[in-house]
N, C-alpha and C positions, 0 to 999 in steps of 0.2 A: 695422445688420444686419436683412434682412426677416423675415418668419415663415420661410418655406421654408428660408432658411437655419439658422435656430435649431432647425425640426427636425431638417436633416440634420445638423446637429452632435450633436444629439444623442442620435440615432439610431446615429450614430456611436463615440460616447460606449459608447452601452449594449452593444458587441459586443466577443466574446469574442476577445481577441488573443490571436494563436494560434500555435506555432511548431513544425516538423514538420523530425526527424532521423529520417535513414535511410538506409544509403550502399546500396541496391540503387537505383538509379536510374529501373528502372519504377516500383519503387511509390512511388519518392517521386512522379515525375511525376502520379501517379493519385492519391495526396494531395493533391497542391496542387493538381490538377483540383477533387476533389470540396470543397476549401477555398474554393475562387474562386466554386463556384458553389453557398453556401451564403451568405443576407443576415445572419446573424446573426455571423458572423466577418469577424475580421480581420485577415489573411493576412498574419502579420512578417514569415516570410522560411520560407522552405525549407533545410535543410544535410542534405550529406552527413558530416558528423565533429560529433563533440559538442566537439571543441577550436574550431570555428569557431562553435557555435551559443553557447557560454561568451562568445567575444570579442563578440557583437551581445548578448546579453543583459545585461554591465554598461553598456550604453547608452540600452534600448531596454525599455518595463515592456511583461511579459507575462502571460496566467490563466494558459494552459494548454500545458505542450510536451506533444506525441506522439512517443514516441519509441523507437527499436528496442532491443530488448536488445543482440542478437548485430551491434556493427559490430567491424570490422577492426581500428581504431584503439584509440580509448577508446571502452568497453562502454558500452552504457544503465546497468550499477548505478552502474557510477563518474559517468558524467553525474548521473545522480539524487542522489548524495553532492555533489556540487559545487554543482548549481541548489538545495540547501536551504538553504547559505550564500550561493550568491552572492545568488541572486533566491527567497525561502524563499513570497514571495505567490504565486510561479509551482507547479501542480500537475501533477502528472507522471502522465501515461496510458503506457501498456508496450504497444505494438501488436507481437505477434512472433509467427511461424510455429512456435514451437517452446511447450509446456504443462508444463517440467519445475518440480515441487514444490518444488524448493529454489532453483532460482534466481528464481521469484515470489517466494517470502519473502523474497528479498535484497533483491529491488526493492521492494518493501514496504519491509523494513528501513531501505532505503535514500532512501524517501519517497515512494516511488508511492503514488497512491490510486486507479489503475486499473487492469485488466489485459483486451485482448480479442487474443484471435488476428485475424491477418489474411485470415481467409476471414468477416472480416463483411462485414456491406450495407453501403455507403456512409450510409446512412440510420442505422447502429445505431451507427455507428464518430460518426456528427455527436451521436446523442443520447447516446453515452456524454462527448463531448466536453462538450456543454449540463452534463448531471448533475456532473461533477465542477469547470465552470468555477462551481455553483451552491454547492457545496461540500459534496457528495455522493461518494460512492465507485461504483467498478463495478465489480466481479468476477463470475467465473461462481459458481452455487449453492456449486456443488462445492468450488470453490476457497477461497470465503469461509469454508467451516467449516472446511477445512483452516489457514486463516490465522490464522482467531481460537485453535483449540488449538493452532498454532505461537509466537501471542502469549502466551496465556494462561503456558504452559510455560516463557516465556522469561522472563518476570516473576516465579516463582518462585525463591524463593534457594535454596542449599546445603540449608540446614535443614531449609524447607519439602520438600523434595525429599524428604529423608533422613524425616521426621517422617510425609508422607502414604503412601510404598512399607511403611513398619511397619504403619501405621492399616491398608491393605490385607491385610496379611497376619495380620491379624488382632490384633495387641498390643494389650495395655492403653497406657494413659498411664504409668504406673508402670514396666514391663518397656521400653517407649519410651524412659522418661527414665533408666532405668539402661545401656542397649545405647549411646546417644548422648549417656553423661557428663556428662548435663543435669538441671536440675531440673525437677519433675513442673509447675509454674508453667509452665515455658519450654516443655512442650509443650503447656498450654495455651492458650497465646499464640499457639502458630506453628499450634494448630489452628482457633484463630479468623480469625485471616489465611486459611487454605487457605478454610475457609467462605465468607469474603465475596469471596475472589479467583474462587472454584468455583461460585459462587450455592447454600449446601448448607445445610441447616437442620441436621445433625449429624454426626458422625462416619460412621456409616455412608451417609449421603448423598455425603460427602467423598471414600469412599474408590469409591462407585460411580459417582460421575460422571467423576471422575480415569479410571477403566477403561476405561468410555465411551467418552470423548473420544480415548483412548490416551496420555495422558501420563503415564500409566507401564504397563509391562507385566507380567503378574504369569507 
């Protein structure tokens, strides 16, 4: 093998393989346009249905799928639930016309690490594809803090729930640990948790950053 060849293998080598669902058929064509004519990818296949992008994927290793929420068939979240089992190295970008708060969380939930509507550039749609084949995220500003107190929130248990809506309204530990059948310990405990879950130097940092954020409402 010559030089020239060993660079383009492995030039080869270094590009981001890349797989693009989406059963509206212009914009898949306008995908695989701006896939084809970008050198740093490379372009597995195009699908309209995530039940056909599943069958090429236990065959074929890939970084990154793009892929729509809203198809017909099987949804982008249920795609997303599927590619973390089948192909979990594969990362999931959500390209969708539509900005609703709870189904981004899903796709999150469900393993996205990116989120852009489809009125991007072609230009920002390839660099958000770069960032997360680098193993980066993209979301918009807005979105991101939405996601992280949707995280934050989610990762709280019963307790803590029950222990930081008291601290809010003002209780002791003591009048805490009697309303919630617990020992005044065990609300010290679940108030150290809330601290380092919350980033909070003390109780009343606990209960105003929680307010903040909105994860609870008083």
């Amino acid at each position: 093998m010559d030089l020239s060849e060993r660079v383009n293998r492995m030039s080869e080598s270094s590009r981001i393989r890349l797989v693009i669902v989406d059963d509206h058929p212009i914009v898949l064509e306008g995908l695989r346009n701006m896939a084809l004519c970008a050198p740093g990818i490379e372009l597995v296949g195009v699908y309209s249905s995530g039940e056909a992008v599943l069958t090429v994927l236990r065959k074929k290793a890939v970084d990154v799928v793009l892929v729509d929420l809203r198809m017909r068939s099987m949804n982008g979240i249920e795609l997303l639930k599927r590619l973390r089992v089948l192909c979990p190295h594969a990362r999931g970008l959500v390209l969708s016309s539509y900005e609703l708060e709870e189904e981004i969380f899903q796709a999150v939930s469900a393993g996205a690490v990116g989120f852009m509507g489809k009125d991007a550039l072609p230009s920002e749609i390839l660099k958000g594809i770069e960032t997360i084949a680098s193993g980066g995220q993209v979301f918009p500003a807005h979105l991101l803090k939405s996601i992280e107190r949707r995280r934050l929130k989610k990762s709280l248990t019963p307790c803590e729930r029950d222990v930081l809506e008291l601290v809010a309204k003002g209780l002791t530990n003591k009048e805490i640990a009697n309303i919630l059948s617990v020992s005044q310990f065990t609300v010290r405990n679940q108030l150290r948790s809330l601290s380092t879950k919350l980033e909070a130097t003390d109780r009343t940092e606990v209960a105003r950053v929680a307010i903040e954020q909105g994860i609870i409402i008083l």
